[in-house]
C-alpha positions in Angstrom: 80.1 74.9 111.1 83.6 73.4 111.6 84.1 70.2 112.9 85.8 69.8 116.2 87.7 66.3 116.7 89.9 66.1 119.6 89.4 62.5 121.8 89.0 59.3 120.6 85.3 59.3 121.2 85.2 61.9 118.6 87.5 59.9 116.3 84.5 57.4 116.3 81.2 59.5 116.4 82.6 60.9 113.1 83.7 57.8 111.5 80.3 56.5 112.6 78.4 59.0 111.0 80.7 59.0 107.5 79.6 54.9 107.8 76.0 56.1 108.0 76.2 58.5 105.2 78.1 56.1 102.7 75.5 53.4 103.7 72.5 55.4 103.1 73.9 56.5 99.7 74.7 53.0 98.5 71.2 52.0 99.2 69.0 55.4 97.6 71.6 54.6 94.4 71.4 50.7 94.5 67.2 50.9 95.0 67.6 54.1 92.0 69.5 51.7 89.1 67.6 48.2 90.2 64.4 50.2 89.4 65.5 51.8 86.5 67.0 48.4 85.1 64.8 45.9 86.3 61.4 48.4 86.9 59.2 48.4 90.1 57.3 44.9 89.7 59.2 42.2 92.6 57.4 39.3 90.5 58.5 40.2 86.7 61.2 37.5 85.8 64.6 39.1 84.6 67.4 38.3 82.7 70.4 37.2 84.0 73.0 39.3 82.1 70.0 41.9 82.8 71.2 41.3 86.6 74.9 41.1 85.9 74.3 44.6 84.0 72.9 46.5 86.8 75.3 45.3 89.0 78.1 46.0 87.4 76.3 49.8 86.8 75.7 49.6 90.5 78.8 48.6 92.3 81.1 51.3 89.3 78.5 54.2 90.1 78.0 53.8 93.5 82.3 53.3 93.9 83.1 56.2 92.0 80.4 58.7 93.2 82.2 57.9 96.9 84.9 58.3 95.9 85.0 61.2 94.4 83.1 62.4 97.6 85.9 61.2 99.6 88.8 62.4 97.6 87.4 65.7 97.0 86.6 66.1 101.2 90.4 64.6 101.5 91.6 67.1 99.4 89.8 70.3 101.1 91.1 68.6 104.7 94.9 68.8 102.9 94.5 72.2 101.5 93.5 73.9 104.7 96.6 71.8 106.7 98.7 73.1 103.9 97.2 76.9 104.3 97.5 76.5 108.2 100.8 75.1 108.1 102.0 78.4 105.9 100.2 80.7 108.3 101.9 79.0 111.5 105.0 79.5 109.7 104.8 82.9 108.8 103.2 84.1 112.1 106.3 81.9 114.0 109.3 84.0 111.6 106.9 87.7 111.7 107.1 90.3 114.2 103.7 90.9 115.0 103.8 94.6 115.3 105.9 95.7 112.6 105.3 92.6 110.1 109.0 92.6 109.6 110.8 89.1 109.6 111.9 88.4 113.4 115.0 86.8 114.5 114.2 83.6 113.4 112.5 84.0 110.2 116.1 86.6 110.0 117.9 84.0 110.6 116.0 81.2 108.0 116.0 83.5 105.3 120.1 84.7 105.5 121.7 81.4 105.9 120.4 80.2 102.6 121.4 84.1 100.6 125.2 83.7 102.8 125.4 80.1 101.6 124.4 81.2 97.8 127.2 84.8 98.4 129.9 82.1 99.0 130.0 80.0 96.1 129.3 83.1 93.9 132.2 84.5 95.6 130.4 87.8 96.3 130.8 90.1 99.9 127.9 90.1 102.4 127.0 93.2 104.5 125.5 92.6 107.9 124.1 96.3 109.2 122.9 96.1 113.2 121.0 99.5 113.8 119.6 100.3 117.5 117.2 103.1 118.4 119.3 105.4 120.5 117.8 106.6 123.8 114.6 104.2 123.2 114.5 103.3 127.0 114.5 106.8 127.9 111.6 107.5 125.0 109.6 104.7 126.6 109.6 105.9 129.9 109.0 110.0 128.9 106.5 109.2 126.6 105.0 105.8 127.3 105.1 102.5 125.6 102.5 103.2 122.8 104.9 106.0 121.5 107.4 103.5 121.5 105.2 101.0 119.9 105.1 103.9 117.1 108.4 104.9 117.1 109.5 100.9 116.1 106.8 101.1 113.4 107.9 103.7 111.9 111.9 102.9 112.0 110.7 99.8 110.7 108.6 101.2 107.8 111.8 103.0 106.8 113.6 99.8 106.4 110.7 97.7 105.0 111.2 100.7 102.0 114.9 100.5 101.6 114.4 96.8 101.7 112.2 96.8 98.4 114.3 99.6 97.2 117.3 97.7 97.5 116.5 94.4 97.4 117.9 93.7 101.4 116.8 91.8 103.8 115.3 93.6 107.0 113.8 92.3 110.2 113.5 93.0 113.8 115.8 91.6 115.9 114.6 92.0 118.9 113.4 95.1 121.3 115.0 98.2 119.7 117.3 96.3 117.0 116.9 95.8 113.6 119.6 94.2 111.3 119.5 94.3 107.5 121.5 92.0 105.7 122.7 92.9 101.8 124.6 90.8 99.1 127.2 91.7 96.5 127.6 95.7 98.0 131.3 97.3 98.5 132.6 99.0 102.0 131.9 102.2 100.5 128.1 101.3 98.9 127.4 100.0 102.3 128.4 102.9 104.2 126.0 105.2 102.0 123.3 102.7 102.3 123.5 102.8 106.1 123.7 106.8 106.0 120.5 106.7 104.1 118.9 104.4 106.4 120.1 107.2 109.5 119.4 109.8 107.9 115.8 108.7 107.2 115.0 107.7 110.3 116.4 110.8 111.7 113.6 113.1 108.8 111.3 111.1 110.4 108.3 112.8 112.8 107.2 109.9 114.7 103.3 110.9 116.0 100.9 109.2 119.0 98.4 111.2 119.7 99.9 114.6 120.7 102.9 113.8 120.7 105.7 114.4 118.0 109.0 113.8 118.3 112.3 112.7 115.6 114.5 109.9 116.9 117.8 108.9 115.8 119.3 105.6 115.1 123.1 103.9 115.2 124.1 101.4 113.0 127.2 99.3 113.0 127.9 97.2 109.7 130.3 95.1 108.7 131.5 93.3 105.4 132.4 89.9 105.0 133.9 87.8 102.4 134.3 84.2 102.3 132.5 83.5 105.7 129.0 81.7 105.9 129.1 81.6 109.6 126.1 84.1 110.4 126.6 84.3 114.4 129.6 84.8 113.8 128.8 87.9 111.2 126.2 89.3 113.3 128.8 89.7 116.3 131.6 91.7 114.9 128.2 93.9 113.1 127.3 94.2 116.7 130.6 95.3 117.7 130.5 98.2 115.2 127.2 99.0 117.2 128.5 99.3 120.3 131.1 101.5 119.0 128.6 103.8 117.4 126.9 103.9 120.8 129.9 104.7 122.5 130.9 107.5 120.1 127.9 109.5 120.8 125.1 107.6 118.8 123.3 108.8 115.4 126.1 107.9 113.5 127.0 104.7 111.4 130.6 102.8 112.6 132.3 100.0 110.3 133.5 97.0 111.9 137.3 96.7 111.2 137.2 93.5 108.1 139.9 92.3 110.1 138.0 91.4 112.9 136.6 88.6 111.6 139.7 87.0 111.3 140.5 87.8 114.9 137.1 87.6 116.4 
């Protein structure tokens, strides 16, 4: 059973009862050596370096045995910090219901590979894709459909993203972004009509029903520029664009824009 500390009062029922424990086992091991050494009769007449022995035997045994108690329940209390620390961490940067990276873990993760794409003087490729109509899906076929619908979307980008090595999350309600290293305008503009046309093959099911959805995505490619807020905007004006134009369709952001934006 876990031990539950939380107010001062426990603080000092548990130190209490380590005190207890540490005292009890100095004196079973103290009584266990003195016998040993010195035997069982209180009137026999001993040696001194017999006594300066046994207490030397004594005070290393006893010292090391509680420590090593103490170092190895240290050591246990360290790891599990260390695992719950990871597991906060993760849950804080994951999207609980696709397990893709969310905005934040999105953002942690692509500042570093941006930084790393400047000094190797290598293009980055932002794509911002949006699930057309997903209000209207919502509302005709209620929010567990929709539920599916951004499971599914996302397992299509959690493939592409080990297929080629991007980096995918959701970045909030019906957006995803993707963000790729070292890729040309024209190898991003195929990678982001295989991600639509993907999600467009693909029959999203809840129950009874079964319906194919479509997806926009704006991209852009930027050279030179570490600023990802600044990325993430002109890829979000390609979005809007593609939204505008009629949706399930992919729209470039103009690589001047940065420079004007």
């Amino acid at each position: 059973m876990s031990i539950q500390i939380t107010t001062h009062g426990d603080v000092l029922r548990h130190t209490a009862r380590r005190v207890a424990v540490a005292s009890s086992l100095s004196i079973v091991l103290t009584t266990a050596i003195v016998l040993t050494y010195l035997g069982s009769n209180p009137a026999a007449l001993v040696r001194t370096g017999d006594v300066i022995v046994m207490s030397l035997v004594a005070a290393t045994a006893i010292s090391a045995m509680l420590s090593g108690i103490l170092s190895y329940r240290s050591a246990r209390l360290m790891q599990q910090l260390t695992l719950m620390r990871c597991e906060l961490s993760r849950i804080s940067q994951t999207d609980q219901l696709t397990g893709l990276l969310n905005r934040r873990g999105f953002d942690e993760a692509a500042l570093p590979a941006l930084s790393s794409a400047y000094h190797a003087g290598l293009p980055a490729v932002v794509f911002m894709c949006d699930i057309d109509h997903f209000k209207s899906i919502n509302d005709r076929f209620g929010h567990e459909f929709g539920d599916r619908a951004l499971i599914e979307i996302a397992g299509v980008l959690r493939h592409f993203s080990r297929t080629h090595g991007a980096l995918v999350a959701r970045h909030g309600g019906e957006e995803f972004s993707v963000l790729m290293i070292g890729i040309s305008h024209e190898q991003a503009e195929l990678y982001a009509e295989e991600i639509r046309k993907t999600c467009a093959a693909r029959e999203i099911r809840s129950g009874e029903i079964c319906e194919r959805l479509t997806i926009s995505i704006g991209f852009t490619v930027a050279r030179g520029e570490t600023d990802l807020a600044h990325i993430m905007r002109i890829a979000d004006q390609a979005l809007y664009t593609a939204k505008r134009q009629g949706r399930d369709r992919v729209v470039r952001a103009d690589e001047m824009a940065l420079v004007a934006a």
